[in-house]
C-alpha positions in Angstrom: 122.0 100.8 99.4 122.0 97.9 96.8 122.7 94.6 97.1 126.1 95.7 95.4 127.2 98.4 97.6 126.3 95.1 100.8 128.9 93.0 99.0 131.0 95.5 98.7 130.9 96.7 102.2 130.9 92.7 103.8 134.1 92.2 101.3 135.8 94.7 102.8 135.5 92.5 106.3 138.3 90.3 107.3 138.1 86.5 105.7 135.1 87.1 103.9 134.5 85.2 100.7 131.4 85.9 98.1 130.0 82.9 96.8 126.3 81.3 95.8 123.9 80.1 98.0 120.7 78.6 96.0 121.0 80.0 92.8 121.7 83.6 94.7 124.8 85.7 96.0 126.5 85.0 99.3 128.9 86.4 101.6 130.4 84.1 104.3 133.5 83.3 106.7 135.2 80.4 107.7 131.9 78.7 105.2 129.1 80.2 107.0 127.2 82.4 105.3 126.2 86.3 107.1 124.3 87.5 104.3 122.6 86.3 101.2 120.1 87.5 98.6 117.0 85.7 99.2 114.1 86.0 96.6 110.6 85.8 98.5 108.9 82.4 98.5 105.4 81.8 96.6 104.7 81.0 100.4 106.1 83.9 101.9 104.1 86.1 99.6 101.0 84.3 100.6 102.1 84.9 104.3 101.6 88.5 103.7 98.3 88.6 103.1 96.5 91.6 102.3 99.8 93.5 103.1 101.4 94.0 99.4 105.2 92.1 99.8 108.6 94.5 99.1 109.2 94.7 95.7 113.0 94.1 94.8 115.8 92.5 95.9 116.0 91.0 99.3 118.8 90.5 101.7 119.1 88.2 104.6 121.4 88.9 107.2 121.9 86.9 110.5 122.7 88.9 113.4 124.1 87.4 117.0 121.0 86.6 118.9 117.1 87.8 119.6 118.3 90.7 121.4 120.2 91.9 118.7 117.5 91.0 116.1 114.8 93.0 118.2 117.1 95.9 118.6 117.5 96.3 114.7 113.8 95.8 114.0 112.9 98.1 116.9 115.1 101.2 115.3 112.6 100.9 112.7 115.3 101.7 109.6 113.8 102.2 106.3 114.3 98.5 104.5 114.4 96.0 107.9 111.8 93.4 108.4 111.1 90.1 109.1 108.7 87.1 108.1 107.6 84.1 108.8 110.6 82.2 107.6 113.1 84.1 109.5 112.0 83.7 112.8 114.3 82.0 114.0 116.5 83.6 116.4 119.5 85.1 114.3 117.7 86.1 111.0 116.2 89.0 109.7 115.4 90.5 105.9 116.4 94.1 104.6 115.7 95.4 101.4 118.2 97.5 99.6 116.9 100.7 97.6 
């Protein structure tokens, strides 16, 4: 999946508007924003340490609550991850192939 085929498939949801968010694509309703592209920080690169970062394209997503969150992390689905930044409760980090 690309970060095409995501806006695609969240514009095909009820009310939801594409739009920018810092410079990046967005996909929101009623002005909050679900899902956005989110380029990796010089800090979050740093946070990974001797672990080499995802390469390409990165999409945030925020999901309901921790339960949720922990859920889709624990399925362990190619692409899913999180990092320091998104810890709190609702976000998470995929990377589309």
């Amino acid at each position: 999946m690309t970060v095409d085929d995501a806006g695609r498939m969240a514009e095909d949801l009820p009310e939801v508007t594409e739009g920018e968010r810092h410079g990046t694509l967005s996909w929101s309703v009623a002005g909050k924003a679900f899902a956005w592209e989110r380029p990796f920080s010089k800090a979050d690169v740093k946070r990974f340490g001797d672990i080499t970062a995802p390469e390409g394209p990165i999409l945030a997503v925020r999901v309901e609550n921790l339960d949720e969150k922990g859920a889709l992390l624990a399925a362990n689905q190619k692409g899913f991850f999180t990092i320091a930044h998104f810890e709190l409760p609702t976000s998470t980090a995929t990377r589309p192939s």
